[in-house]
Backbone bond lengths (Angstrom), bond angles and torsions (degrees), N, CA, C in turn:
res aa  C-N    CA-C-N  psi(-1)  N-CA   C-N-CA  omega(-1)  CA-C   N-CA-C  phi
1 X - - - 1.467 - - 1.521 112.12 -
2 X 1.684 114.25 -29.04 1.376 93.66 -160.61 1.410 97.41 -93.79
3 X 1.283 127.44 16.32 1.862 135.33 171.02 1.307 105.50 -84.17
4 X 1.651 141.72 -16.01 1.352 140.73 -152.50 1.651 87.32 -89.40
5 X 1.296 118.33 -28.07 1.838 93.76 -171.91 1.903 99.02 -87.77
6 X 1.429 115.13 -2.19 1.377 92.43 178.18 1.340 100.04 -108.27
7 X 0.846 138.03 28.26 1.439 142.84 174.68 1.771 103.19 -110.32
8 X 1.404 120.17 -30.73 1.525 113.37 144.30 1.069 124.30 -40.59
9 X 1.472 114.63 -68.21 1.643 118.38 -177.45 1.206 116.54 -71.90
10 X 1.272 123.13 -8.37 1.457 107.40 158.87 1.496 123.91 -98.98
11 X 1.354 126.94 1.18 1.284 111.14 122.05 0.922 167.55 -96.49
12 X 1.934 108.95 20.46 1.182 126.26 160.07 1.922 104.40 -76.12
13 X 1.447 127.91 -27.99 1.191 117.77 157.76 1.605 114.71 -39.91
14 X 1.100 101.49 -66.83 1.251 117.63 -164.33 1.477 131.16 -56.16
15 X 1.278 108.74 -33.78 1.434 127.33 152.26 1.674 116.04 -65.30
16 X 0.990 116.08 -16.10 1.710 142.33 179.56 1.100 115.24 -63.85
17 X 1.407 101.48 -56.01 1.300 130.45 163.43 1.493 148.17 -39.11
18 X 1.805 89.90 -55.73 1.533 116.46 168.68 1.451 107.34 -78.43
19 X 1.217 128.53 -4.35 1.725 132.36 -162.00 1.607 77.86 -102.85
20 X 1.457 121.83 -33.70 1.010 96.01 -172.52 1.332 133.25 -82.85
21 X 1.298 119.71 -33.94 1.508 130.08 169.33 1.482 100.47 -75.08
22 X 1.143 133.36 15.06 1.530 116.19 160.06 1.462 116.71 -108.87
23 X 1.425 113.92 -7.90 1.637 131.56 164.03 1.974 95.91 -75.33
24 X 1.170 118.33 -48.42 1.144 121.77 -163.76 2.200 100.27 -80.30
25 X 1.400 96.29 66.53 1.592 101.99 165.34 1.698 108.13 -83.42
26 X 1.257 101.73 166.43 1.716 108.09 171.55 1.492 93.19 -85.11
27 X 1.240 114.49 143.71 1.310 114.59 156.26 1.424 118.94 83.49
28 X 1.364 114.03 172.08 1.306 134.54 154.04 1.847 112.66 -100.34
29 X 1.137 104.66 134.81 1.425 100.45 176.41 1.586 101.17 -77.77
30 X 1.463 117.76 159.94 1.532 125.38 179.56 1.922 89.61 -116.31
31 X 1.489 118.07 142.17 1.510 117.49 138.76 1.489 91.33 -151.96
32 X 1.381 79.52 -178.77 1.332 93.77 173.54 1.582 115.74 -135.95
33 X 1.769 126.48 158.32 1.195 136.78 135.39 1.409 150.63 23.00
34 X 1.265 160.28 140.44 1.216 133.24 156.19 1.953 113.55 -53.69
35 X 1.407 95.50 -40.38 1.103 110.03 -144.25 2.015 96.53 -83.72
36 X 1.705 103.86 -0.87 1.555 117.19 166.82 0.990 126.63 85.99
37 X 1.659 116.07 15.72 1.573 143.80 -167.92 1.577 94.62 -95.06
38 X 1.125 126.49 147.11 1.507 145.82 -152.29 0.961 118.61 -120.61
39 X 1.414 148.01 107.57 1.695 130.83 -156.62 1.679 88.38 -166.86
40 X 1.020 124.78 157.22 1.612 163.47 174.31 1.259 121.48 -67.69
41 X 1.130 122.94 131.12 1.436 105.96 -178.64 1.507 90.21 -146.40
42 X 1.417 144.06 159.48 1.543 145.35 125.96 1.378 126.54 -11.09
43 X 1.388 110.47 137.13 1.220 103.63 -175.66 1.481 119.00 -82.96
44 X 1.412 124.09 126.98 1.522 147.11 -154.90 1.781 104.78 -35.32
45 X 1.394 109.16 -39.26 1.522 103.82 162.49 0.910 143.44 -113.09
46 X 1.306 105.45 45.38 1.728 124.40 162.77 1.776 103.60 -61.15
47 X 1.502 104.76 -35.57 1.409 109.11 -168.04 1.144 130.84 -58.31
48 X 1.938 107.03 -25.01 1.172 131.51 -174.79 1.545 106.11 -91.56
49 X 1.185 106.67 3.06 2.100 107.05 179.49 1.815 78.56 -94.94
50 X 1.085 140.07 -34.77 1.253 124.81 -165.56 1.394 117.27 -65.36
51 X 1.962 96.26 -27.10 1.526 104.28 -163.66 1.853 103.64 -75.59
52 X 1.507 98.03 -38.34 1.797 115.65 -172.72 1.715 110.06 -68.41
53 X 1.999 109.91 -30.91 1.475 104.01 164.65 1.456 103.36 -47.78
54 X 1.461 108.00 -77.68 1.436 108.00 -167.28 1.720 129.92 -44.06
55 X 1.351 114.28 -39.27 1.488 117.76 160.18 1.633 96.79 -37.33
56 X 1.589 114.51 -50.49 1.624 101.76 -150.62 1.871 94.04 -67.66
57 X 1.298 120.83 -13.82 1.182 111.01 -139.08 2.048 94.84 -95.49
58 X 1.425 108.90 -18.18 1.105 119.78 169.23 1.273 126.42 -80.73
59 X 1.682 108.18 -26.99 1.768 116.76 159.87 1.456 103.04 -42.81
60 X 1.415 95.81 -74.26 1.378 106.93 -154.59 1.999 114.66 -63.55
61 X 1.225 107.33 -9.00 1.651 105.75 164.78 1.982 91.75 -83.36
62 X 0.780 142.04 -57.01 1.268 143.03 157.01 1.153 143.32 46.86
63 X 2.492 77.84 -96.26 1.195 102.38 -171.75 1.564 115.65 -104.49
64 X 1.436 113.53 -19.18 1.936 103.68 128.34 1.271 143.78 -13.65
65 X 1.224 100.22 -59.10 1.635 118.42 -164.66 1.837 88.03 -81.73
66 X 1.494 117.21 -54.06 1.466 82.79 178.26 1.266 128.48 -99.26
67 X 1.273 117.86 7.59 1.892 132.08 145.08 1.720 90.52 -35.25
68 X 1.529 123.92 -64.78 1.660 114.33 -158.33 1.638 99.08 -82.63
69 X 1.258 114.63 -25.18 1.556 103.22 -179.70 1.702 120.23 -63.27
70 X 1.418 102.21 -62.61 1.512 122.20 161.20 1.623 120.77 -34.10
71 X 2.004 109.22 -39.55 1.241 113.15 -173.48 1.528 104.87 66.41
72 X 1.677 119.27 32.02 0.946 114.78 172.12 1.559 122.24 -111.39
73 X 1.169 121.75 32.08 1.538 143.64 -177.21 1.451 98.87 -56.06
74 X 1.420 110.12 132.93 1.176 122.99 179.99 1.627 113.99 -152.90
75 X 1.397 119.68 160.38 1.066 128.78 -176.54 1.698 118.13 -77.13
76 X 1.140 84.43 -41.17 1.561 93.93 166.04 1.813 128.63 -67.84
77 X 1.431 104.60 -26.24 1.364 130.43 156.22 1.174 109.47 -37.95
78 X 1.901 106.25 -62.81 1.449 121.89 -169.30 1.419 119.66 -43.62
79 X 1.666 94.01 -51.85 1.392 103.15 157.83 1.201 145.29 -14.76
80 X 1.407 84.04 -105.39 1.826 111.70 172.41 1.236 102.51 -38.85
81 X 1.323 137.32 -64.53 1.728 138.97 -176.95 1.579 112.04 -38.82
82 X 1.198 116.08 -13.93 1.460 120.82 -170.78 1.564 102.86 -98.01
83 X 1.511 97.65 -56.97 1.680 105.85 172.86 1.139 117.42 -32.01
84 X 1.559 119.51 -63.82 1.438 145.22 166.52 1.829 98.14 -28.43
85 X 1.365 90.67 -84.15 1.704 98.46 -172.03 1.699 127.72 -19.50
86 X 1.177 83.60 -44.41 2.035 109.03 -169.21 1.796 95.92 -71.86
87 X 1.594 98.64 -41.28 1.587 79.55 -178.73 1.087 121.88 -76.03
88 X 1.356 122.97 -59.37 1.976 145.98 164.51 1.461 102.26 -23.79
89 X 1.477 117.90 -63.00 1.266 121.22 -161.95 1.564 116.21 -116.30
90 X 1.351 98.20 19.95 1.808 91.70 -178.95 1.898 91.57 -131.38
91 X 1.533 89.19 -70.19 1.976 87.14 -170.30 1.142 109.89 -74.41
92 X 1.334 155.05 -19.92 1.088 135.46 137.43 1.522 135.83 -76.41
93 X 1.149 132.87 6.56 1.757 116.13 129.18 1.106 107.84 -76.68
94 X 1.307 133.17 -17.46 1.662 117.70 173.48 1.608 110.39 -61.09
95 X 0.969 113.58 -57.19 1.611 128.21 174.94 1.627 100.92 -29.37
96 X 1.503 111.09 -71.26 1.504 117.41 -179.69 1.288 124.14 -69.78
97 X 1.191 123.47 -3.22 1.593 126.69 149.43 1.733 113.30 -84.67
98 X 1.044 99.98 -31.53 1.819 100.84 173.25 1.370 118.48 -46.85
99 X 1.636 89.28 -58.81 1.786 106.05 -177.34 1.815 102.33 -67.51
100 X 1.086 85.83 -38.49 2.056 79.70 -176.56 1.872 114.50 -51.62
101 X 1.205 86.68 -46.96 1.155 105.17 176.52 1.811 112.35 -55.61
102 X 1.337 96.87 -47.87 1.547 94.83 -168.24 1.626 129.07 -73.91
103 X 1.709 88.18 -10.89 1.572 116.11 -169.26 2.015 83.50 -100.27
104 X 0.912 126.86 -27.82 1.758 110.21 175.29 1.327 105.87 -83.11
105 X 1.468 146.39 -12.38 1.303 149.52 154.01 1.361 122.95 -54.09
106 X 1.449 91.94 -60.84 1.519 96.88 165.08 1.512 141.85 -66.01
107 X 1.665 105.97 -4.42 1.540 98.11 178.10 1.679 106.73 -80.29
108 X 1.589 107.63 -12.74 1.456 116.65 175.32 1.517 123.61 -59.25
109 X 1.395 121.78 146.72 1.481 98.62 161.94 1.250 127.91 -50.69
110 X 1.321 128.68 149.17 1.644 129.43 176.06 1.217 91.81 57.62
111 X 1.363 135.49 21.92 1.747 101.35 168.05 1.775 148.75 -68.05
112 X 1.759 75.45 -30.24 1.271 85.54 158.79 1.333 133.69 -68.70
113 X 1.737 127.35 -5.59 1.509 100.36 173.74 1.790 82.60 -102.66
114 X 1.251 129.46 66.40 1.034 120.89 178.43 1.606 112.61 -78.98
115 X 1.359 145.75 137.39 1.012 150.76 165.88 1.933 114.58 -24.08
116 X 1.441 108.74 114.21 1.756 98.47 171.61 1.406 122.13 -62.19
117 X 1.359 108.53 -15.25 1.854 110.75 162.28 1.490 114.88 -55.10
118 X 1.724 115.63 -16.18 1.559 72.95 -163.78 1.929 73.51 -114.99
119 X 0.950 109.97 43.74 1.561 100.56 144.28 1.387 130.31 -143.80
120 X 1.248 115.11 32.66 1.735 133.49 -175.27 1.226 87.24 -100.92
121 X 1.738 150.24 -18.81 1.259 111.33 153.67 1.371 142.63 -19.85
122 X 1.671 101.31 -58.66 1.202 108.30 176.19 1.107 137.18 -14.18
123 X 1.629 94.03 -45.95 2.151 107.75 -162.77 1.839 105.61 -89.70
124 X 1.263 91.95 18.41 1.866 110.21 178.24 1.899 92.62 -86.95
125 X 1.155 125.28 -45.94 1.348 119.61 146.63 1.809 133.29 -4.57
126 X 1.416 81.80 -87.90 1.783 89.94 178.50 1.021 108.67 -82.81
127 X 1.418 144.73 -26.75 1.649 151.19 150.51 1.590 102.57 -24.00
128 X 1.598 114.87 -81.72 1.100 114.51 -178.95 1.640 121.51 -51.27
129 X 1.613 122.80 -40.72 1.252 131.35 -177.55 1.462 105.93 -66.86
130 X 1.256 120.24 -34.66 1.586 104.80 177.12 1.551 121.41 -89.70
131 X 1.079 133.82 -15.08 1.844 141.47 122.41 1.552 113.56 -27.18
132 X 0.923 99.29 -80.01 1.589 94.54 170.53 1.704 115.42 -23.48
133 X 2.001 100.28 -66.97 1.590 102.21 -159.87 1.526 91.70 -68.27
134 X 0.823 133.79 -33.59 1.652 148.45 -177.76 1.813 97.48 -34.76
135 X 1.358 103.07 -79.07 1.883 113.14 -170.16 1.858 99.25 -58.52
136 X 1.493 108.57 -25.26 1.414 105.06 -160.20 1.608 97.22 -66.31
137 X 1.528 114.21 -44.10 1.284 132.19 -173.01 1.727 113.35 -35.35
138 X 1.682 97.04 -62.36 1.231 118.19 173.88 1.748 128.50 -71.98
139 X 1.284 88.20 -9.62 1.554 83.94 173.16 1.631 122.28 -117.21
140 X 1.399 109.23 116.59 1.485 125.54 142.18 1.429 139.57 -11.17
141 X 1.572 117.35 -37.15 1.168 121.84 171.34 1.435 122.67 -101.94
142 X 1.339 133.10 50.11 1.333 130.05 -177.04 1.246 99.18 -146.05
143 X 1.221 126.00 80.82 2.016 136.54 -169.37 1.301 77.80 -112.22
144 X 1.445 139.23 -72.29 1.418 133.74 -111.76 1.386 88.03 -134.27
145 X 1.579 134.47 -28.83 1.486 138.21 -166.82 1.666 109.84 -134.29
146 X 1.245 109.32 169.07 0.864 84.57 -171.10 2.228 84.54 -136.16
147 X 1.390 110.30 164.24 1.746 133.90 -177.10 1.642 96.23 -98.73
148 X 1.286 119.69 109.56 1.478 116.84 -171.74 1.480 125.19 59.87
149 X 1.416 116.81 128.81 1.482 115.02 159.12 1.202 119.40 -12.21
150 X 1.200 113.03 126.27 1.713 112.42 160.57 1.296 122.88 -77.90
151 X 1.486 102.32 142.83 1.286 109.63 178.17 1.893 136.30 -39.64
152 X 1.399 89.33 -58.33 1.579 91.88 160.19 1.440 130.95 -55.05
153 X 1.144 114.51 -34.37 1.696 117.65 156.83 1.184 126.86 -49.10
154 X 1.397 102.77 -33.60 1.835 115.91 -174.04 1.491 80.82 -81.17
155 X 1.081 130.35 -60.46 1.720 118.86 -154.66 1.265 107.20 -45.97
156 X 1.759 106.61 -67.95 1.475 113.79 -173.21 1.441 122.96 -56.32
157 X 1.091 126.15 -19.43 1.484 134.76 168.85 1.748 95.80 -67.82
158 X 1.344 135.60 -80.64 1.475 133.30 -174.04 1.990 107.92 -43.95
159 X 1.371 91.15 -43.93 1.865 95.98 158.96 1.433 113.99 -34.73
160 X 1.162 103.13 -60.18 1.803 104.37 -164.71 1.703 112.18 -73.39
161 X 1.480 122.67 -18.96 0.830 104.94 159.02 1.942 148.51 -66.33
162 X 1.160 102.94 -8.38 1.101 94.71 176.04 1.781 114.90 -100.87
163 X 1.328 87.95 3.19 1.906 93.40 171.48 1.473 104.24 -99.04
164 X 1.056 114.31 -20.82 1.641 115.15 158.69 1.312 127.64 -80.53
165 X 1.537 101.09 -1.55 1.937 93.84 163.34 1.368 105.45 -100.44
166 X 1.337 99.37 -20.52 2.206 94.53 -173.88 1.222 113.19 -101.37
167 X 1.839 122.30 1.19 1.285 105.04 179.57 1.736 108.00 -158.14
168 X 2.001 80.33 46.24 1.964 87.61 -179.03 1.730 78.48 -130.46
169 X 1.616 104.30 132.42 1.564 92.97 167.64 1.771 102.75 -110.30
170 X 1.666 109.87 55.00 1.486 102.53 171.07 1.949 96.74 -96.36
171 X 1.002 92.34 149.61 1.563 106.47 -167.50 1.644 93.31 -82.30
172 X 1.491 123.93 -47.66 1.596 124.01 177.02 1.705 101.30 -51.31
173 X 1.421 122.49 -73.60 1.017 105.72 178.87 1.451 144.35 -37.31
174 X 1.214 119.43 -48.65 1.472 135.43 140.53 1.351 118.65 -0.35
175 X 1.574 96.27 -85.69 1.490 130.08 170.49 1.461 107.05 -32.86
176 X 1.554 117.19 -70.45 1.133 123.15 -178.65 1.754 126.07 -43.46
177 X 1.210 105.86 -38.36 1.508 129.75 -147.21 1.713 81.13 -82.18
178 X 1.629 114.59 -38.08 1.934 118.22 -161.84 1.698 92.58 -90.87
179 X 1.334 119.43 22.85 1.622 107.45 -179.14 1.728 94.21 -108.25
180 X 1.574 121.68 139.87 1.183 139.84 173.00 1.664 110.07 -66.90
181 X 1.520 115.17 -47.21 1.555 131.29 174.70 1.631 100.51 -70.60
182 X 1.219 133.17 -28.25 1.734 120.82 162.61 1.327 111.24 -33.89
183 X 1.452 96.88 -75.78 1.727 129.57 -173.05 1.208 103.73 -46.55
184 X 1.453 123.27 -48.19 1.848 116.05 -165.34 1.435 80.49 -74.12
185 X 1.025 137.55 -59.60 1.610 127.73 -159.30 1.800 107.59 -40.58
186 X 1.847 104.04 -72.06 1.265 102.66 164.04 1.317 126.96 -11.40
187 X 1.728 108.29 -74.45 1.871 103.12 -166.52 1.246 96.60 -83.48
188 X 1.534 142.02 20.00 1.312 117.98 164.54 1.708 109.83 -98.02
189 X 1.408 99.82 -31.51 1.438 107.50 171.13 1.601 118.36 -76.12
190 X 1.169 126.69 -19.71 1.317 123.73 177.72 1.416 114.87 -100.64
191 X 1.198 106.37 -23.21 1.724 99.52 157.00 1.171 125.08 -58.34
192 X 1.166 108.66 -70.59 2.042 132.88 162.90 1.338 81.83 -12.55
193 X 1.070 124.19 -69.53 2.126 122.29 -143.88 1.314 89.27 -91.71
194 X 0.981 151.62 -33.09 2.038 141.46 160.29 1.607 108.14 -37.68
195 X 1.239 83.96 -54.63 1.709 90.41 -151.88 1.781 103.36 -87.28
196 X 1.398 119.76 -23.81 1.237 131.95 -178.88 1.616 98.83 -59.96
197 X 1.968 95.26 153.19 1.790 96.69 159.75 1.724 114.13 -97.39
198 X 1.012 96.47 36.55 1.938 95.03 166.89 1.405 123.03 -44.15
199 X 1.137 124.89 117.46 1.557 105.52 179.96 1.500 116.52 -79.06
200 X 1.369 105.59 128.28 1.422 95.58 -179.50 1.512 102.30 -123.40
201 X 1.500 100.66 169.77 1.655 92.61 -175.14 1.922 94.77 -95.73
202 X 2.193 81.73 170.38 1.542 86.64 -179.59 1.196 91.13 -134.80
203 X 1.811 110.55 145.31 1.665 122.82 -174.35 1.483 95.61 -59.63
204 X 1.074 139.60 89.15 1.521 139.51 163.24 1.681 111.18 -149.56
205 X 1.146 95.60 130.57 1.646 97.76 -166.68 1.412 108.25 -115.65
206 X 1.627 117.18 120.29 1.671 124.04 161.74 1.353 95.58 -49.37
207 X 1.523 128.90 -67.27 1.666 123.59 -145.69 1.975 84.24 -153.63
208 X 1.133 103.98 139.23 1.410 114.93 162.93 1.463 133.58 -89.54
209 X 1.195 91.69 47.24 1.999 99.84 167.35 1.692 113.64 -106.93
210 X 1.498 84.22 136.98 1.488 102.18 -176.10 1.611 116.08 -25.69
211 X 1.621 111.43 -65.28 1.481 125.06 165.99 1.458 118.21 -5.79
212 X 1.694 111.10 -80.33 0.987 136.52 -175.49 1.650 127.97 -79.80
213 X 1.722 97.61 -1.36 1.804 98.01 179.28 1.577 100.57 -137.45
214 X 1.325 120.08 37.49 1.913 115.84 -150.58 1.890 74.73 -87.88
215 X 0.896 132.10 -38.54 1.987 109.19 -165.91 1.562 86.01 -65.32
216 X 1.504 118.39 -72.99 1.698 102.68 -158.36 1.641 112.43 -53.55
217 X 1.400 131.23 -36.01 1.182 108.81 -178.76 2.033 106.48 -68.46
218 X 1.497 113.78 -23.57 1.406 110.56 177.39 1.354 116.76 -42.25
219 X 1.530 108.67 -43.92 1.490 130.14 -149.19 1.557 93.67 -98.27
220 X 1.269 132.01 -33.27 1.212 118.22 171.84 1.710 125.74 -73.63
221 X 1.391 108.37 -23.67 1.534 130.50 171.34 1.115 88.69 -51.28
222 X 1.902 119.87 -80.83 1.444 143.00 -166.61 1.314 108.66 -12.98
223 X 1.594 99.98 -67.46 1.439 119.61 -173.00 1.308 140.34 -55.30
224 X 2.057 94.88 -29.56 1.658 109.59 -175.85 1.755 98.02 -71.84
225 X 1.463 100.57 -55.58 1.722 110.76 -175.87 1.502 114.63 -56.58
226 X 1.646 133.75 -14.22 1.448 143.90 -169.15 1.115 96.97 -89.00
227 X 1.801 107.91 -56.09 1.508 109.44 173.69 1.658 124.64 -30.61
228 X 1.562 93.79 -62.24 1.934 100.98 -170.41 1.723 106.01 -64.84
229 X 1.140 94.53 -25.51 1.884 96.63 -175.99 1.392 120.71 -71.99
230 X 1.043 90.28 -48.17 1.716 106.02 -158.11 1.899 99.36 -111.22
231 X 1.028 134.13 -5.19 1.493 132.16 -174.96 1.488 98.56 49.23
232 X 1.792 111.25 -135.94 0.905 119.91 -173.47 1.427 136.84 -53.20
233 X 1.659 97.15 -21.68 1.556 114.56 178.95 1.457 108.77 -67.30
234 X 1.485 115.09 -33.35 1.558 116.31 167.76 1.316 105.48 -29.00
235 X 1.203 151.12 -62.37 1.740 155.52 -126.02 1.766 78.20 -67.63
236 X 1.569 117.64 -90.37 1.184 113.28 -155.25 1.186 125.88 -67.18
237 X 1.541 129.44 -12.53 1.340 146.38 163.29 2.217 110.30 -54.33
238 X 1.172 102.42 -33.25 1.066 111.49 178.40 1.731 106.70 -82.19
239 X 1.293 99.40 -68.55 1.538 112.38 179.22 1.935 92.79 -22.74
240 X 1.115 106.53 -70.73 1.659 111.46 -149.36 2.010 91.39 -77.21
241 X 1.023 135.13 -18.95 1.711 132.92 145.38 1.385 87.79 -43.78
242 X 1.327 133.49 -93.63 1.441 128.53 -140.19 1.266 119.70 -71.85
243 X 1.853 118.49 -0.46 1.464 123.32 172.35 1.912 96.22 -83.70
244 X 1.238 97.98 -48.15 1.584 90.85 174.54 1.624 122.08 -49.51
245 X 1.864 107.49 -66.34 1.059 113.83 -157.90 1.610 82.82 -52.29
246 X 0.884 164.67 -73.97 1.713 172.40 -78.23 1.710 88.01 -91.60
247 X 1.522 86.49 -82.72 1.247 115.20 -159.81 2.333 117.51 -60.51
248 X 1.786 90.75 -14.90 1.180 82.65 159.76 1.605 122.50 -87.37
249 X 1.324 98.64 -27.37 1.645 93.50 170.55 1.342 150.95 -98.08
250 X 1.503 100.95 25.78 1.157 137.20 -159.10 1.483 123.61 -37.41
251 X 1.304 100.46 -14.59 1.646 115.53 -179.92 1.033 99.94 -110.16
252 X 1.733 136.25 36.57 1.307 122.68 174.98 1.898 85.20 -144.71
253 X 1.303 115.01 5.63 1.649 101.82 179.94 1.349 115.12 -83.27
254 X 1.266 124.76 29.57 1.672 125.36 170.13 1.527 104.41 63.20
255 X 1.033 123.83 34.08 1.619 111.16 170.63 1.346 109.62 -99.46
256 X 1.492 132.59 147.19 1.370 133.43 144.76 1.168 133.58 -106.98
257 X 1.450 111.07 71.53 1.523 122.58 152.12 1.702 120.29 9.27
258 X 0.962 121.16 105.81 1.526 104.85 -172.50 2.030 106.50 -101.24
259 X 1.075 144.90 121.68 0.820 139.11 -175.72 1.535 134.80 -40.47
């Protein structure tokens, strides 16, 4: 019994995994236009690494829940759950920022023999995400709050982008998604918040009264109504709600500061 919660996290690896060799296509696909103009696009199942992040991202709420059901919490758990993390939610959104990246180079002239320096940013991603799980490991004060964005948040947010290039027909977004300066912004801003001690809150509840949980039930409202509005664009519209709501209530994210 007490192997059933690591047998979760190892298939949230594992699904981690498959997200990853499906980011890892040959190539850029070529079509073209009505109008017979020729341009690049991602390869068609990048979309489906978004679908296998998120599988990983439901393991891993999961295999917690039955780590506390089982009463089978372990240190070694602690572990492995981290291992897991870095892959699901670090090297594979790294992967899909790579390619994003490599497909906004290329709509340029010569982009394609563009230099691999200027897309090893990317791996500033899982760099930062496994630092993160790293201090999280070692630290004591993050029951109820959490010291920087969590990792899985960062994943599923880079997740949603590639379902927002194949199934948003806003032309800004689009646009946005084929800019190289987007992306550097991205991993400079989502590192910053990995690796930062921001307090942010974590969906985990001492007692469920309004009083004491009004941002997470805010943010879950937020999310149902963002969802129907906005579809896929919801993902990051929320994300940046829950950096706020976090950070306005910062004295209510369960941390204890130790002097």
């Amino acid at each position: 019994m007490k192997q059933i919660p690591n047998i979760f996290t190892l298939l949230n690896l594992f699904f981690g995994c498959i997200a990853i060799v499906l980011t890892l296509q040959n190539g850029l696909l070529p079509t073209s236009n009505e109008g017979g103009d020729i341009f690049l696009v991602l390869p068609e199942k990048i979309y489906w690494a978004s679908v296998f992040i998120a599988i990983a991202a439901v393991i891993d709420f999961f295999d917690g829940f039955v780590a506390r059901l089982l009463k089978a919490s372990s240190e070694m758990g602690k572990q492995l759950d981290s291992l897991a993390d870095v892959v699901s939610f670090g090297v594979a959104p790294g992967m899909i920022v790579f390619q994003f990246l490599r497909l906004a180079f290329a709509q340029q002239e010569n982009g394609l023999d563009v230099s691999v320096g200027w897309l090893l940013p990317a791996f500033i991603i899982p760099c930062a995400g496994a630092y993160r799980l790293a201090r999280f490991n070692i630290d004591e004060e993050q029951a109820y709050g959490f010291k920087g964005v969590p990792i899985p948040a960062v994943g599923l947010l880079i997740a949603s982008f590639p379902l927002i290039y194949w199934y948003s027909d806003l032309a800004w977004a689009i646009s946005l998604l084929m800019n190289q300066w987007f992306w550097f912004a991205v991993i400079a801003i989502l590192g910053y918040l990995m690796v930062s001690t921001l307090p942010m809150m974590a969906l985990k509840f001492k007692d469920y009264s309004v009083k004491n949980n009004l941002s997470k039930y805010l943010l879950v409202a937020i999310a149902i109504v963002a969802g129907i509005l906005f579809k896929w664009l919801a993902v990051p519209f929320v994300f940046v709600v829950y950096v706020i709501l976090s950070l306005a209530n910062k004295e209510k994210q369960g941390l204890q500061y130790k002097n």
